[in-house]
Every structure is written in structure tokens, then in C-alpha cells.
C-alpha positions in Angstrom: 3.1 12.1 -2.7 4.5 9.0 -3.3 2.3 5.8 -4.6 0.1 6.4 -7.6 -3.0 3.9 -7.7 -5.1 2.8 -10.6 -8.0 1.0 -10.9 -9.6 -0.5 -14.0 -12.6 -3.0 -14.2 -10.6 -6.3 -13.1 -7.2 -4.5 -11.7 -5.4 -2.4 -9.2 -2.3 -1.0 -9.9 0.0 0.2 -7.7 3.1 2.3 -8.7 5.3 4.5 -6.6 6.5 7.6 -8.2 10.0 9.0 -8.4 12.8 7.8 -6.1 10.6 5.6 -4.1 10.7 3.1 -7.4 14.3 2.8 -6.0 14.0 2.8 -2.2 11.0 0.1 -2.4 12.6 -1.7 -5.3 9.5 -1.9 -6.9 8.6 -0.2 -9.9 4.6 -1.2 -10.2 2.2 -3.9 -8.9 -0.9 -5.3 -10.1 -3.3 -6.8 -8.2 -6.8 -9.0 -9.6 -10.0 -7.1 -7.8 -11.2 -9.9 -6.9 -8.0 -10.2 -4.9 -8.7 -6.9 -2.5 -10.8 -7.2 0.4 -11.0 -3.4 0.7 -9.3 -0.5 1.6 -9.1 1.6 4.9 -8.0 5.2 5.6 -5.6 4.6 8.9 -3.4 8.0 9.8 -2.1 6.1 12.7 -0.5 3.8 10.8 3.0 4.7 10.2 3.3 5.2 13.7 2.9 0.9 14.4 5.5 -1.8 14.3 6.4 -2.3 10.6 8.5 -6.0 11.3 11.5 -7.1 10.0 12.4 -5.1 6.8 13.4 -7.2 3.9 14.7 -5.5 1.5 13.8 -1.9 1.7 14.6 1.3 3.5 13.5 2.6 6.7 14.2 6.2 8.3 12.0 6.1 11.5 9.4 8.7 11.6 10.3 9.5 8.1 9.7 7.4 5.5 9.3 3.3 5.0 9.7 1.4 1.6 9.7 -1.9 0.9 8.8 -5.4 2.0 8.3 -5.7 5.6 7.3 -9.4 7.6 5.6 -8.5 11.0 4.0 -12.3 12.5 4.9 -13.7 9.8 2.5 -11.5 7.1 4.3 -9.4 4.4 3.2 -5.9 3.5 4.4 -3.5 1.4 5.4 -0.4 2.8 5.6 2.8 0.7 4.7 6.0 3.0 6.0 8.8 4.1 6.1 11.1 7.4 2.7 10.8 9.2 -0.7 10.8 8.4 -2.5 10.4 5.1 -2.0 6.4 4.7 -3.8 4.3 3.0 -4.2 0.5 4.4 -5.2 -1.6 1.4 -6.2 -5.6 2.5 -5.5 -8.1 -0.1 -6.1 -12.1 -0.4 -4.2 -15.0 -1.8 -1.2 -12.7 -2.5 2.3 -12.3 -1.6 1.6 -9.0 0.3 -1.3 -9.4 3.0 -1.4 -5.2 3.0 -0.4 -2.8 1.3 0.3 1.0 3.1 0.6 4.1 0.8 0.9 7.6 0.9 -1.2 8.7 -2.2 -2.1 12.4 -2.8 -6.2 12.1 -1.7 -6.6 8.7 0.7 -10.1 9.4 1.7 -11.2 9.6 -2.2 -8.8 6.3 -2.8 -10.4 4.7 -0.1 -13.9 4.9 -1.2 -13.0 4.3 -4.9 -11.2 1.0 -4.0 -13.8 -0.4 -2.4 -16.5 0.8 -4.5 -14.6 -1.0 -6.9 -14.5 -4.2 -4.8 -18.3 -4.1 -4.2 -18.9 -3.8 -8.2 -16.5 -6.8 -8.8 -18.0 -9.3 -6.1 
């Protein structure tokens, strides 16, 4: 897959692996906890409206990394094909969501906002 995610006491990390460090132009992110609202499991989403991308790369029904503005909200973008993404909100932030393909989203999911509740 292509994002890994860390989480720590007071940070999440986000890094995508391989050739998506290029395509996303991003080679890691971190994030306070206190930052992330929570995290949702949304197959559906690649299938949505990304925006405007800016800068990134985007093969339709393939795979979309990078920055996109849709309404005038950034959100990272680093998934690919269709399915296992994983919709993480975040506050006071340049990116208003994050959306990932990570190896086991359901297990992500509940981690990140287990993490969340803990840090409140």
C-alpha cells in the first residue's frame, strides 16, 4: 500500500512509501493529536470529486497524490484504485482531511481515534 501512519502519545505521522514520496511531493507529515478530530473508514471515497489539484498527480480511477482544493478546503490525497481509504479529519491545519490507502484501514481507523479519545 501506499501511506504508512504512526502514532505516538502527542503525534501522528503520516509518510507515504516509495514513489508516492514523489508523486505527492511529500516525504512525511506530522500532525499534534490534539489536532485530529478522528478518523473514518470511507471505501467510497476515491470515487468523489477530489477539486482542483495543486500540485500532485491524478490518473482517474487509478491513483491521486497530492494537494487538492475542493470549496475551498485542502486535503491531501494519497490513495490508490478503489476501496480501502482512510478519511482522517484534522483542525487548525493546512489540510482539512487527509485520504490514504494504508495496508489495514479498519485497524487505523480505530487506533486513531482511540488515540484522540486518550488525548482529549
Amino acid at each position: 500500500m501506499s501511506t504508512t501512519v504512526t502514532i505516538n502519545d502527542t503525534t501522528l505521522r503520516v509518510e507515504p512509501r516509495g514513489i508516492d514520496k514523489f508523486w505527492s511531493l511529500t516525504r512525511a507529515m506530522e500532525f499534534p493529536l490534539a489536532h485530529v478530530r478522528g478518523a473514518t473508514f470511507d471505501p467510497g471515497a476515491s470515487r468523489e470529486f477530489k477539486g482542483v489539484r495543486n500540485p500532485g498527480l491524478a490518473v482517474p480511477g487509478y491513483r491521486w497524490s497530492g494537494t487538492f482544493i475542493r470549496e475551498g478546503e485542502r486535503s491531501f490525497w494519497n490513495v490508490t484504485g478503489h476501496g480501502a481509504v482512510v478519511v482522517i479529519e484534522l483542525a487548525d491545519e493546512e489540510f482539512a482531511r487527509l485520504y490514504l490507502t494504508v495496508d489495514e484501514p479498519r485497524v487505523l481507523v480505530d487506533a486513531i481515534n482511540a488515540a484522540v479519545t486518550a488525548s482529549s
